[in-house]
C-alpha positions, 0 to 999 in steps of 0.5 A: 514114852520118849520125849522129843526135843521140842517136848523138853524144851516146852517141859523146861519153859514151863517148870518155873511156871506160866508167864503172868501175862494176858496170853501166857501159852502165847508168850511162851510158844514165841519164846520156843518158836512155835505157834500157841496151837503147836504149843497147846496140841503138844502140852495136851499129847503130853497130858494123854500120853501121862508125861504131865498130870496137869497145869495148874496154879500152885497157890503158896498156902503160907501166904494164905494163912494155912501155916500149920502143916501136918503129914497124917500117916495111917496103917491102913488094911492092905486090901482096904488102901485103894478104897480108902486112900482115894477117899481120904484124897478127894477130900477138899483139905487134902493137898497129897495122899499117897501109898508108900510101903512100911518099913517094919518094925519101927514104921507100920504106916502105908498110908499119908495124908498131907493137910494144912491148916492155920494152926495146930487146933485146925490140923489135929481137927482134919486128922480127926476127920480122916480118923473117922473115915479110916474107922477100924481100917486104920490100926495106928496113925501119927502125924509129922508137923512141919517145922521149917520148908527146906524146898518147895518145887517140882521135878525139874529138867536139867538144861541142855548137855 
């Protein structure tokens, strides 16, 4: 799908996040010159259409207390990933799970599971749960701890060339 100009234009006014006001489609619809019903109509085009997965709050989980983050990768059996990978990401600590190809011999892993956790214990303990789920499924996994945040945003939009 190729996106209008007034599609961009709702994309770039909304990357940075909803307004924090009482009618925030509102807000921004005026700021685009568009009524909140146009605003909302093409917000839910955009989600039909997959140009958007979704609107929704983005909590900053360090200010939560969750600040121990671990990205568990798995070797997982190629006919068993879809099965599994959408287990291991329904469950409720599991902020991202994805596949990603190997990259042989010195990365067997096809499987990642991001999880948080309020220290070391409390994240070793989520990668033991996804162990047990995983079972014989899974031939090896390791897990990358984050130790600093170098960038935390979404794609977004250049401005208007």
């Amino acid at each position: 799908m190729t996106l209008g100009t007034t599609d961009r234009e709702i994309i770039r006014a909304l990357q940075g996040g909803l307004p924090l006001v009482p009618a925030p489609y509102k807000a921004v619809a005026e700021t685009l010159g568009l009524s909140e019903a146009r605003l909302v109509q093409r917000l839910a085009a955009m989600k039909e259409t997959g140009v958007i997965r979704r609107i929704a709050a983005a909590p900053n989980h360090y200010r939560l207390g969750m600040i121990e983050n671990g990205m568990t990768v798995w070797d997982v059996e190629d006919d068993r990933i879809a099965e599994l990978g959408a287990q291991i990401g329904a469950l409720s600590f599991v902020t991202h799970c994805y596949e990603r190809p190997r990259a042989p011999p010195d990365w067997p892993f096809n499987l990642f599971a991001m999880v948080h956790g309020s220290d070391k214990n409390e994240i070793a303990a989520k990668r033991a749960e996804i162990r047990t789920i995983l079972g014989a499924a899974s031939r090896a996994d390791d897990m990358l701890v984050s130790t600093r945040i170098l960038k935390k945003t979404g794609l977004r939009l250049g401005q208007k060339r």
